[in-house]
N, C-alpha and C positions, 0 to 999 in steps of 0.2 A: 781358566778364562778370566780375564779382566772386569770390569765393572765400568769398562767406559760403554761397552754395548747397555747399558741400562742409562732410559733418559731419566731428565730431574723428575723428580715423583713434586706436584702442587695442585690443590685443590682450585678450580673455577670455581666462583663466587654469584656468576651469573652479571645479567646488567642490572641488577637491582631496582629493575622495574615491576610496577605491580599487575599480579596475575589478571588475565583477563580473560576473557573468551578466545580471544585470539593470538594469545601467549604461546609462545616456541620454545622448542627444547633448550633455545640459547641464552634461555632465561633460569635456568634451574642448573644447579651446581654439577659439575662436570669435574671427573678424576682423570688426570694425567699421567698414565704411568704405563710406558712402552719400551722394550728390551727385545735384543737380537734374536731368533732361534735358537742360537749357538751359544747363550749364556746357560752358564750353570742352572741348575734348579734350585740348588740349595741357595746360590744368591737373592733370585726372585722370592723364595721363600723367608728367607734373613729380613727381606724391605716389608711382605704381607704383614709380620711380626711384628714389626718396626710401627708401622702405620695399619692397624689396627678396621680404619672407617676404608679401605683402598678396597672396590667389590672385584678387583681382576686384575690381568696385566693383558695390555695387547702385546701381538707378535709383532716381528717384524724381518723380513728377509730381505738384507742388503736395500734397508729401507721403506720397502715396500712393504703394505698391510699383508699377515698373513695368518689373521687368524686371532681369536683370542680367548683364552682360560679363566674363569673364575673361578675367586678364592676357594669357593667348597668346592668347586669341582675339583681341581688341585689339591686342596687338603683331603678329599673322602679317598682321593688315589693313592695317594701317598698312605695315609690309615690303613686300608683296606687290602694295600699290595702288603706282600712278606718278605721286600725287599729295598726296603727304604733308602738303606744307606746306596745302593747301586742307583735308586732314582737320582739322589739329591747329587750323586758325584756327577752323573749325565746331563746331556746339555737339554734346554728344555723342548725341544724339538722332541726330543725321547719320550719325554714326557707327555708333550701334548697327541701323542698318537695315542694313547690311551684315553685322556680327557677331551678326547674334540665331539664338542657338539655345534648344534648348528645356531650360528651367530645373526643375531636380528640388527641389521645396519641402517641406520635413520637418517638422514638430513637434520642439521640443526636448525633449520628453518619449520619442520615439520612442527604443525601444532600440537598441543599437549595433549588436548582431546583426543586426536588420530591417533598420536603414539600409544594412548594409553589402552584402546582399540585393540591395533595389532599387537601390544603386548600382552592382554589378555587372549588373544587367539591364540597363542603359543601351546604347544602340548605342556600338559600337569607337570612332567617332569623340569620342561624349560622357565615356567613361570618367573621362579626367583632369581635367574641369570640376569647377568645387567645388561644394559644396551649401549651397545660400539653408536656414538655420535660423530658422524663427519663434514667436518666443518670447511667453509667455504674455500679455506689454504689447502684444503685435503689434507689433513690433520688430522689425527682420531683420537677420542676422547670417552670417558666409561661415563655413566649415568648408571647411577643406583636402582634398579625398579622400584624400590619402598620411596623414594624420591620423587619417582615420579605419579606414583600412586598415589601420596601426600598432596601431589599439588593439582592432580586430577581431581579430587574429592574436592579441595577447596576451588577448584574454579566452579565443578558443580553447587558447590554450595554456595558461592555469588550469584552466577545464572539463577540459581532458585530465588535467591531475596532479589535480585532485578525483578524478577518475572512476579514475586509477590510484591513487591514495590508497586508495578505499574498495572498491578492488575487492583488494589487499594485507589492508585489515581487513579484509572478508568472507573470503579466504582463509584468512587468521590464526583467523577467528571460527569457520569450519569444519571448521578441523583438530583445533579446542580441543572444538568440538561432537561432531566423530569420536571424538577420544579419550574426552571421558566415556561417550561412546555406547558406547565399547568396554568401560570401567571399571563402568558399571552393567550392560554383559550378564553382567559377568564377577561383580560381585556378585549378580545374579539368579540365576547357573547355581548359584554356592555355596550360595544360599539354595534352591534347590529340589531339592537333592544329600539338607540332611537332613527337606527338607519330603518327598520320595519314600521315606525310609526309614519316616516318621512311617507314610505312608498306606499303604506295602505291609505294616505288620506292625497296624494298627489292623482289619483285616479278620481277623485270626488271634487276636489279643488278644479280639475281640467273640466270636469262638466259642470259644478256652479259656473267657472266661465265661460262658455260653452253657451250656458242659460243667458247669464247677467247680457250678454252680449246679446244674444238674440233678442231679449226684453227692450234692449237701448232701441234695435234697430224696430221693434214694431212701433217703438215712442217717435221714432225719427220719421215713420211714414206717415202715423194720428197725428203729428203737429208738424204740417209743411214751413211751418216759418215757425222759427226758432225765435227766443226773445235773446235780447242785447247782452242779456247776464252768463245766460245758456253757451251763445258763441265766444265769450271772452274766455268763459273755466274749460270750454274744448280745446282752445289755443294754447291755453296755459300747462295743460297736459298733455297739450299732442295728442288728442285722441286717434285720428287718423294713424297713426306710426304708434299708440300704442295697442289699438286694436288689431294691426299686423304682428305686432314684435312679440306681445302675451301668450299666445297659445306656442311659439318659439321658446318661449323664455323655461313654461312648465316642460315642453320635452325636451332641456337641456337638464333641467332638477332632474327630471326623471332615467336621464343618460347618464348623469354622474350618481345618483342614489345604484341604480344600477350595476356599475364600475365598482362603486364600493361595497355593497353588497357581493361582489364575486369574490373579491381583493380581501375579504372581510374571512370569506367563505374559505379559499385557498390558504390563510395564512390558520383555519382552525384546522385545517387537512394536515398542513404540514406540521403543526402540533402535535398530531394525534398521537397520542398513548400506547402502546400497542399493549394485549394483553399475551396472556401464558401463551394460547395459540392461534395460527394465523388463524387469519377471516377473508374471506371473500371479497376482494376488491376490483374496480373498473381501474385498469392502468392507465387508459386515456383519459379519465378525468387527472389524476393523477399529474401525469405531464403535463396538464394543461395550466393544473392550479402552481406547479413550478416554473411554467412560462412566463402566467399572470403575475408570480411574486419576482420575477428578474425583468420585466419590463421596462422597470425607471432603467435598468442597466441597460437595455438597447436599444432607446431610442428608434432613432431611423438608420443608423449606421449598420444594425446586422438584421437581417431579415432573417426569416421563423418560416421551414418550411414544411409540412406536415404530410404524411403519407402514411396513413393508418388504415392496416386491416382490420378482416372479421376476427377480434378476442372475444372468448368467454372469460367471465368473469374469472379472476386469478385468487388462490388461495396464499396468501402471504402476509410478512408483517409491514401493515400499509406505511408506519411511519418511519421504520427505519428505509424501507425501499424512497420514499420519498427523499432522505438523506441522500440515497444514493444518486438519486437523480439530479438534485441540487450539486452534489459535487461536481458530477460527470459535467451537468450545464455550466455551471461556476468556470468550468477549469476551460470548456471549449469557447463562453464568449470572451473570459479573460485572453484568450490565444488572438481571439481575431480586433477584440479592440488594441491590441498592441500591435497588430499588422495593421488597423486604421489608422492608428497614429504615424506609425510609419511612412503610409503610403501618403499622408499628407504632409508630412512634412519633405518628402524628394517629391512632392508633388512639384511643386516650382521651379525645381532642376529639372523635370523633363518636357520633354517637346510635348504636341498636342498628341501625337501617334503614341506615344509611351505611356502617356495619361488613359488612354482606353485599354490598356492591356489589361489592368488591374480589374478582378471581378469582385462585384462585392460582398462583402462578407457573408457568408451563409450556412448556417445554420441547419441539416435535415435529421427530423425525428421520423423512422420509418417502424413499424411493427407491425409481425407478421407471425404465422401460426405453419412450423412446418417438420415434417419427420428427416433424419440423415438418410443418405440413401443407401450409407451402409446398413441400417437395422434392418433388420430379417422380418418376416410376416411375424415370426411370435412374438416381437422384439418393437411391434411398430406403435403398439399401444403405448407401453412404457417409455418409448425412447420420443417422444414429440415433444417437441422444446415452444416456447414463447419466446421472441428474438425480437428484443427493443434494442434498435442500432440509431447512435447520437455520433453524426458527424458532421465536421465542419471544414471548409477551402481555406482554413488560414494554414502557415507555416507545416510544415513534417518535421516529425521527430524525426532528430536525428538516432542512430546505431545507439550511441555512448546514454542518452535520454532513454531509450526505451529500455537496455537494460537495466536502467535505474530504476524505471520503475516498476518492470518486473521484479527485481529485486527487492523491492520495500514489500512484498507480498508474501517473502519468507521469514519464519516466526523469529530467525535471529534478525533480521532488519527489521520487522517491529517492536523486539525488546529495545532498540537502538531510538529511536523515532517513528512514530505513530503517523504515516501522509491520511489526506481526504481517500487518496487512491486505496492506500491499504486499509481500510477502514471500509469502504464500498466493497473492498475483493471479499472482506470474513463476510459479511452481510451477505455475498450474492451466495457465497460458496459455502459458508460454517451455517447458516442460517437458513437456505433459502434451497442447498443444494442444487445452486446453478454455477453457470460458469461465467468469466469476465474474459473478455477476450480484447486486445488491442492491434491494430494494423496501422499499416504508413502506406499512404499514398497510393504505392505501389499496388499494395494489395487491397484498393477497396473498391476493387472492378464488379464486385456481384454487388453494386448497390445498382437498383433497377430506375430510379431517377438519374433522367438526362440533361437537369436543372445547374447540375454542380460538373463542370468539366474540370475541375481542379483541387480533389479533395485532398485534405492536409492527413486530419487524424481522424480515425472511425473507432468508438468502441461501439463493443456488442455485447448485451444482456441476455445470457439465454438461461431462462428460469423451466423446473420441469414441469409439464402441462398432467397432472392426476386424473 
């Protein structure tokens, strides 16, 4: 037989791209080297010699794949048989009826990871056989498994220093979060040191006035006639309009001493430290004090709608859950002040009819205490969830959105980037062992407020109730 049935024998070099998590077999060096059935054996055997690093030879019958032998399998047959010189004069067809084993065919778009998977699953004896790569021309090409066991190892051994990389910054990010955490309890406390002096002496201040005033009025009924001096220092302070406006003036101190005293209150909540293990917290206060700290953000443009059941006190870690909440609110008024902006500005493109369509923004925090209906009586203790559900009528996610952000919630899309979203899911779920749940539109028909006829996005918080 000739030697044209044997293709050019050349080594793939790969695209000399650097390994990654999500590096392809089309990246790791690939052997070329394909011959007829119908070729000698002793030729194929002359080129293994030849090229020394070659792990096989694919078949090929009138072109088509048909199969392929590696070097030791071919060299233990040829050793092993006691008839050598009759193998190597026969064609290799002949030969591969005795060496055929069964051949692992891969895509060369298949990741490294996967491959290196199924090429461990292989029985003991197939381990060290190489693997037939077919590539997109439908071309086939050998991979070395020590090849790609090499570059398995090292992509895991990347993944590991990403993953100790950013688990170093979240530490780093953590202790920078403790410390402010500590630095604004610690300005809160100084700010409610002389908001408390304000409000304890504002109670005593409103009855000296209270008195003084009463005093003026019994002097104003013992002296019917006032002297020339007396009526000119009344005119000159407006008694009349200030004896209205003053007891006004203390219950506005005492409205804004108030306001900030909560604000004061709220911002040392969302501070708080958490320690080794949970504690006992009210979830309604909670919400409330994250309501109070995003108020400058909504104005009058999104209204805050509150539907709160009977909770018992919840066992958790109060400050990280607080983050959670801050995110979840953070991300739903961001949604609807960007649909305010919106809607005023095609406000002036439309009729006065199209101007009422628009509902406004809103905002419902609902929480409620309830068992699935599939747990079982034994099952009904254990299974009762706490269900804090924050949704809003702005915009729905679209399809391609919410896969995203499911997807940030898997540990290779947080070794990638860290969202508020994925961040909330480990808290509710690694921490908390609850669950985070997100719907569109579509699906947020079991919310029992008939307030919001147009909900965008609903998430739902279900923590386990002990």
């Amino acid at each position: 037989m000739s030697k044209k049935f044997i293709s050019y024998t050349y080594l793939s070099e790969g695209d000399h791209q650097d390994l990654s998590i999500d590096s392809t077999l089309a990246t790791l060096p690939l052997y070329s080297f394909a011959t007829d059935v119908n070729c000698l054996s002793a030729e194929v055997v002359e080129i293994l010699e030849k090229h020394s690093n070659l792990p096989g030879v694919i078949l090929l019958d009138q072109g088509k794949f048909a199969g392929m032998i590696s070097r030791l399998r071919l060299l233990e047959t040829l050793v092993l048989s006691n008839q050598q010189d009759l193998f190597l004069q026969k064609p290799l067809q002949f030969l591969y009826n005795y060496a055929r084993t069964e051949v692992l065919i891969l895509s060369e778009t298949t990741p490294i990871l996967a491959a290196a998977q199924m090429a461990l699953r292989r029985s003991s004896e197939l381990l060290g056989e190489p693997i037939v790569v077919q590539s997109k021309t439908k071309t086939y090409q050998l991979l070395d498994v020590h090849e790609l066991n090499i570059a398995h190892w090292q992509i895991r051994g990347i993944e590991t220093q990403v993953r100790y990389e950013r688990t170093q910054v979240q530490l780093i990010q953590s202790e920078k979060m403790a410390n402010l955490g500590r630095l604004v309890d610690g300005v809160a406390h100084e700010i409610l040191d002389p908001v408390g002096f304000i409000w304890g002496n504002l109670s005593h201040i409103s009855n000296y006035t209270e008195n003084l005033l009463e005093l003026i009025s019994a002097y104003e009924k013992m002296l019917p006639k006032e002297t020339e001096e007396i009526d000119e220092l009344k005119e000159d302070i407006e008694f009349d309009f200030l004896k209205q406006d003053l007891p006004r003036a203390i219950k506005s101190v005492k409205s804004g001493a108030e306001r900030l005293k909560k604000l004061v209150s709220s911002l040392q909540n969302f501070c708080y430290i958490d320690e080794v293990y949970p504690k006992p917290a009210d979830l309604h206060a909670m919400l409330d004090s994250i309501v109070l700290l995003l108020k400058s953000r909504l104005k009058s443009e999104i209204e805050i709608v509150k539907i709160y059941g009977d909770l018992p006190p919840i066992s958790c870690f109060a400050g990280q859950l607080n983050q959670v909440f801050m995110n979840i609110l953070s991300n739903a008024v961001n949604n609807l002040l960007n649909q305010a902006a919106y809607q005023e500005f095609t406000t002036e493109f439309r009729n006065d009819r199209q101007r009422g369509m628009f509902d406004k923004p809103c905002i419902v925090i609902q929480t409620k205490v309830y068992s699935p209906e599939s747990a079982s009586n034994s099952e009904s203790l254990s299974s009762r969830w706490v269900s804090i559900i924050i949704s809003d009528n702005g915009p729905c996610l679209s399809a391609s959105a919410l896969k995203q952000i499911l997807d940030s919630f898997s540990v290779e899309k947080r070794a990638e980037k860290e969202t508020s979203l994925a961040v909330s899911y480990r808290i509710i779920t690694a921490k908390h062992g609850g669950k985070l749940l997100i719907r569109s539109a579509e699906s947020a028909n079991n919310l029992s407020s008939e307030l919001i006829s147009n909900m965008g996005t609903e998430f739902e918080i279900l923590l386990p109730l002990v």
